[in-house]
BAVO-831359 format. One record per residue: residue in three letters; x, y, z of N, C-alpha, C in turn. Coordinates in steps of 0.1 Angstrom, whole numbers, plus 2048, in hexadecimal, padded with zeros to 3 digits. Example, Ala and Ser with C-alpha at 12.3 -4.5 7.8 and 13.67 -1.06 7.14 Angstrom:
ALA8847C784E87B7D384E8847DF84E SER8807EA8478897F584788180084F 
END
This chain:
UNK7808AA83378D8A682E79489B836 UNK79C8958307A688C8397A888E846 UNK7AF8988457B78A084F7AF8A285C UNK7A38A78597978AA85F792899868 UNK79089385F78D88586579887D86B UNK7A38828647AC8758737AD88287E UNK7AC88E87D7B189688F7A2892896 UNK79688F88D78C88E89B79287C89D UNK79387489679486989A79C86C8A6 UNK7AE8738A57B586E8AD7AF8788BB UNK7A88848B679F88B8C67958818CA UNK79287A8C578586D8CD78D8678D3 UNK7958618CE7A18568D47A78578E0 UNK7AC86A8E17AF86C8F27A786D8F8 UNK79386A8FA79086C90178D85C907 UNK7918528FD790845905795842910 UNK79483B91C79D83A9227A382A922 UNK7A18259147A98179197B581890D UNK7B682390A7BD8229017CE824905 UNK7D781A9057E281990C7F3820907 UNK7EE81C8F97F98218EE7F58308EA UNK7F68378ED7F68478E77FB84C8DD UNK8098408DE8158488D08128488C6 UNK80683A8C18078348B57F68368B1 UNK7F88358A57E983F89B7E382F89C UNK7E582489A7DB81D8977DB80F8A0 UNK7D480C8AB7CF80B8B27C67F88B7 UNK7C57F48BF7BD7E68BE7AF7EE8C5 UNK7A47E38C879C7E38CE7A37E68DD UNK7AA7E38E37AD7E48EF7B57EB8F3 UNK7B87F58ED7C08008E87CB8018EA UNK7D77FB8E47E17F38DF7EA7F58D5 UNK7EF7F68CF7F87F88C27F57EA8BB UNK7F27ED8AD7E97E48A67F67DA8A2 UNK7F67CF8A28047C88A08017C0891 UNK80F7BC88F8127B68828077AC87E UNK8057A18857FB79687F7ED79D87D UNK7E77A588A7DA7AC8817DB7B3879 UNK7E47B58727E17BD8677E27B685E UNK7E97AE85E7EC7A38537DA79A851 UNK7D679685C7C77938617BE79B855 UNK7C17A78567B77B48587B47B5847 UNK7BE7B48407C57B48337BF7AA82F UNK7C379D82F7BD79182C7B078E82F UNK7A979583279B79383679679E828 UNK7967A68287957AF81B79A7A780E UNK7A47A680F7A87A18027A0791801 UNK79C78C807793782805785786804 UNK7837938057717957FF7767987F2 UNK77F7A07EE7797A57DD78779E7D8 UNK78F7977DA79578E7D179B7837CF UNK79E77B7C979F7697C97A87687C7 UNK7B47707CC7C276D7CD7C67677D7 UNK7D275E7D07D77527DE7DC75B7E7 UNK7E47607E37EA76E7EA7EB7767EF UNK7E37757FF7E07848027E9789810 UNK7EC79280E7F37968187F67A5816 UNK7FB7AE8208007BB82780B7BB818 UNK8127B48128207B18098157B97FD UNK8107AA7F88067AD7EF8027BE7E8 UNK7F97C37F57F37CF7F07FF7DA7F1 UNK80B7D87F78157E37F481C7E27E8 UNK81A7D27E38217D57D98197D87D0 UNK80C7D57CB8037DD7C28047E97C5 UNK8027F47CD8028037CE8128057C8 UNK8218017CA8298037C18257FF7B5 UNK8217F37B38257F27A781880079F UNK80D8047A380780779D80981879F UNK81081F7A681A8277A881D82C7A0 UNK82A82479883582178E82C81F77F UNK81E81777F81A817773815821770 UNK81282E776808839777811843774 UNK82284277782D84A77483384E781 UNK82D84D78B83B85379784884E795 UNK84E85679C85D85279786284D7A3 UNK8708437A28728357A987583F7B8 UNK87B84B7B987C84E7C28708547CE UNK8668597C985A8597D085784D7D3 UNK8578407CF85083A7D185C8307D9 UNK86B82F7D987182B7DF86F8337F5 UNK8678417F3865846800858844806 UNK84F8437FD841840801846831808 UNK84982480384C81B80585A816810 UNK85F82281886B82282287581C821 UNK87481F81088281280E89181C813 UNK89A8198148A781C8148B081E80B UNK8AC8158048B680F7F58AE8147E9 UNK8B38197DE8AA8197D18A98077CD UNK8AD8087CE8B37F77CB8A97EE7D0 UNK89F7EC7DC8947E87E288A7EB7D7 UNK88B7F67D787C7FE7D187E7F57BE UNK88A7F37B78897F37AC8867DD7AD UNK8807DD7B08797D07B38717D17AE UNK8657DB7B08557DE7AD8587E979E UNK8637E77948627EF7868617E277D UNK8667D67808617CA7788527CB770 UNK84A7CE7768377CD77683B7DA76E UNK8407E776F8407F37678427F075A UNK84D7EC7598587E974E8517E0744 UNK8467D874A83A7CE73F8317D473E UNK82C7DF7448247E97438267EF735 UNK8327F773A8357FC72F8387FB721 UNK8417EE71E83E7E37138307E670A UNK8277E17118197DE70E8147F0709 UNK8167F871380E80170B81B805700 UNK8268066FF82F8096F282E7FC6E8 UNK82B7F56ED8257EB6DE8187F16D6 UNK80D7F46E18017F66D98008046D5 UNK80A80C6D880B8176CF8138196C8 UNK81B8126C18298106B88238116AD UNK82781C6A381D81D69382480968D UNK82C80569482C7F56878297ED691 UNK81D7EF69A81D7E46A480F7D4699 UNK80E7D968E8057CF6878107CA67B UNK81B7CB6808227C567182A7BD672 
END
């Protein structure tokens, strides 16, 4: 299970000894607290094997997992906590993409959508 695999990860982890940061789950090679640009690095290396978007970034795939969240039916408030927003008002950014979602499948099931 999950659960199972990150407690041995983080029990391997204390038996390193170069590891400096303790507090924090995810980690450099030099055992470190993983900072903003590698991950951004880390992301964009991925997103340039499986896709041809100009656009790749840390931004990017959060806001696909909302928007795709929202197209699946969670509701704005789960997904305004998954996402640490503060405001509903942040989160209702990512119901745009829903809202044409939605359209589309209420068009193609509307009994006069051929007339």
């Amino acid at each position: 299970s999950t659960t199972l695999l990150f407690n041995s990860y983080l029990s391997a982890r204390e038996s390193l000894d170069f590891v400096r940061d303790k507090d924090y789950v995810f980690l450099t090679k030099s055992g470190v607290k993983i900072y903003e640009i590698l991950v951004y690095r880390i992301i964009k290396g991925y997103f340039s094997k499986v896709s041809s978007k100009v656009k790749k970034s840390p931004h990017v795939l959060r806001h696909t997992f909302a928007t795709h969240l929202l197209n699946k039916g969670a509701d704005l408030n789960s997904v305004k906590e998954l996402l640490g927003h503060s405001s509903l008002a942040s989160t209702q950014v990512y119901t745009h993409n829903s809202i044409a979602e939605l359209k589309k499948v209420h068009a193609a099931a509307h009994p006069r959508r051929n007339k």
